[in-house]
N, C-alpha and C positions, 0 to 999 in steps of 0.2 A: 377433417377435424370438425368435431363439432362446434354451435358459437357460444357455450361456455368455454369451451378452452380456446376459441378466438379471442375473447375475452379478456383471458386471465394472462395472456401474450406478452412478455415486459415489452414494454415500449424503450429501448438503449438508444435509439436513434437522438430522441431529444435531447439526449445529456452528452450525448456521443462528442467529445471535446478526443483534439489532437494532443497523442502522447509528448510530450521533448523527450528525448534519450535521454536515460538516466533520471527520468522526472518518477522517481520512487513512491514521493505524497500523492500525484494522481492515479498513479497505477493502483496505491492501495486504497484511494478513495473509488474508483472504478471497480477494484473486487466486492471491494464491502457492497457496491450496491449489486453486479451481479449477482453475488450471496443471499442479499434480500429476494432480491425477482425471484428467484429458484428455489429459496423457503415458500413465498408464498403460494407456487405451484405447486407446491409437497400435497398442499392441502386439498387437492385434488383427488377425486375418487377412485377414479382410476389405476389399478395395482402398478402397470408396468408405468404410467407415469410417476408416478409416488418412488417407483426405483431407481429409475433415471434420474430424479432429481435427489433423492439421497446420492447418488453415485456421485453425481456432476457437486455436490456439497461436500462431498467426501475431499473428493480430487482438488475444489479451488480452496478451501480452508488449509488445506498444506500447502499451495502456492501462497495462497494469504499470509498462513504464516511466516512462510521464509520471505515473503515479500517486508513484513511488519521487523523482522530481525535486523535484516540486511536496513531497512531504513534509518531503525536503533540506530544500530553500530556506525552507519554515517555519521548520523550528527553526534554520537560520542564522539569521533575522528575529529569532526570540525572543531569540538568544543576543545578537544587537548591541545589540537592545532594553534588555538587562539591563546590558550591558555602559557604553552610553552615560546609562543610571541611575547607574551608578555612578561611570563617571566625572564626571558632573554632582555628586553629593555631595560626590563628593572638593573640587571645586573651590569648590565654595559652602562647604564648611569651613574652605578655607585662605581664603576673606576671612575679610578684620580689617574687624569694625565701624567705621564712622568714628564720630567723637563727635559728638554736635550740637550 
């Protein structure tokens, strides 16, 4: 390799943070920067790097994406979750005890 493209090398080590299972927001905070490092290699003069890195942009932008849905639709879950708690209280507050 030569030391321009040593260079331009992302550095992932510094940020490199441990996943939690099911931890969705750093997974996609982690693509999004992969994504970055890999656009700015594009820039690169070099034809078959320039296609490896379209390629490898290709491939994580449809992880990205289905990673960005699936995180959606979580917290839509969460939100109806909470939501149908609370309409559940409301309701069990407006019974009136019977007497026995």
């Amino acid at each position: 390799m030569s030391s321009v493209q040593d260079s331009k090398k992302p550095d992932l080590r510094r940020r490199n943070r441990r996943l939690k299972v099911g931890d969705a927001k750093a997974l996609r905070r982690l693509l999004w920067r992969v994504l970055d490092e890999v656009d700015r290699l594009s820039d690169d003069v070099d034809f078959d790097a320039k296609l490896k890195a379209a390629s490898t942009i290709a491939t994580l932008s449809g992880i990205y994406l289905r990673v960005v849905e699936q995180h959606d639709l979580a917290d839509k879950v969460v939100s109806l979750r909470a939501e149908l708690e609370r309409v559940k209280a409301e309701q069990d507050a407006e019974r009136i005890p019977r007497a026995a």
